[in-house]
C-alpha positions in Angstrom: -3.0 12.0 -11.1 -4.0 8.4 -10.7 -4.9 6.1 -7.5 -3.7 2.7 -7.1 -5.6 0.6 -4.1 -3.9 -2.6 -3.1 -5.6 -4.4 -0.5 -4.6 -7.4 1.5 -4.7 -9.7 4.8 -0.8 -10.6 4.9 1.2 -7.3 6.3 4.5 -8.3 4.8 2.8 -9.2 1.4 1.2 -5.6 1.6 4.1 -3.7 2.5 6.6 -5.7 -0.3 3.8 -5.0 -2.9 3.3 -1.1 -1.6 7.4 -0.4 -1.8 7.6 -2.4 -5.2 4.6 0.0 -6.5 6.2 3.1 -5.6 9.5 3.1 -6.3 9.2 4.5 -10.0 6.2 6.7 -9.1 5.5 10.0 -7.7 3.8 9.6 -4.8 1.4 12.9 -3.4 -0.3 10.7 -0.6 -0.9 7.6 1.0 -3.6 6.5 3.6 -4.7 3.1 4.5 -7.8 1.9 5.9 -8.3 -1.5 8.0 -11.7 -3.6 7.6 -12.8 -6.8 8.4 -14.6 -9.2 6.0 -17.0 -11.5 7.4 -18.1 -14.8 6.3 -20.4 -17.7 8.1 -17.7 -19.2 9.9 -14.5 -16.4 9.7 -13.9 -12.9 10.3 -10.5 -11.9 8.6 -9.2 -8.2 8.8 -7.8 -6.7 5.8 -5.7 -3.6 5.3 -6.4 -1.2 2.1 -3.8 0.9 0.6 -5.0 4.0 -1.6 -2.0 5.5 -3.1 -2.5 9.0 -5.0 0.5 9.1 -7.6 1.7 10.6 -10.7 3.8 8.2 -13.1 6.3 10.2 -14.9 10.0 10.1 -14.9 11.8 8.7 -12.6 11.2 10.8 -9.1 9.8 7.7 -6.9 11.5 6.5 -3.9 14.3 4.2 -5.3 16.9 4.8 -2.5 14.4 4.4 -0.1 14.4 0.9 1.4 10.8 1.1 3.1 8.2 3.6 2.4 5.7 1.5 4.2 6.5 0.2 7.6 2.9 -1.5 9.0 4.6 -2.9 11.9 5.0 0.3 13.2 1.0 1.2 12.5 
């Protein structure tokens, strides 16, 4: 088993690179965090990915068009 965490402020940039990862992976789990990073002048939120996957064959979710929908979260 591996993990892969992708992290980012853009939704649609998250979710394109989350369906891109998965599609030839196995995937055992996914859960996502949201966070905020703080600087002098800006507070920007930022969602985390951790993905829990195996990498052999080809079992991912190719016919799936969207795995990840963070619209909906």
């Amino acid at each position: 088993m591996k993990i892969k965490i992708l992290k980012n402020k853009d939704l649609d940039k998250l979710e394109n690179d989350v369906n891109e990862f998965i599609q030839d992976k196995c995937v055992i789990d996914i859960k996502y965090e949201s966070t905020q990073y703080r600087t002098c002048k800006y507070i920007e939120n930022i969602l985390i990915v951790i993905i829990l996957y195996d990498s052999y064959g080809n079992c991912g979710y190719l016919n799936t068009k969207s795995l990840m929908d963070f619209k909906k979260v």
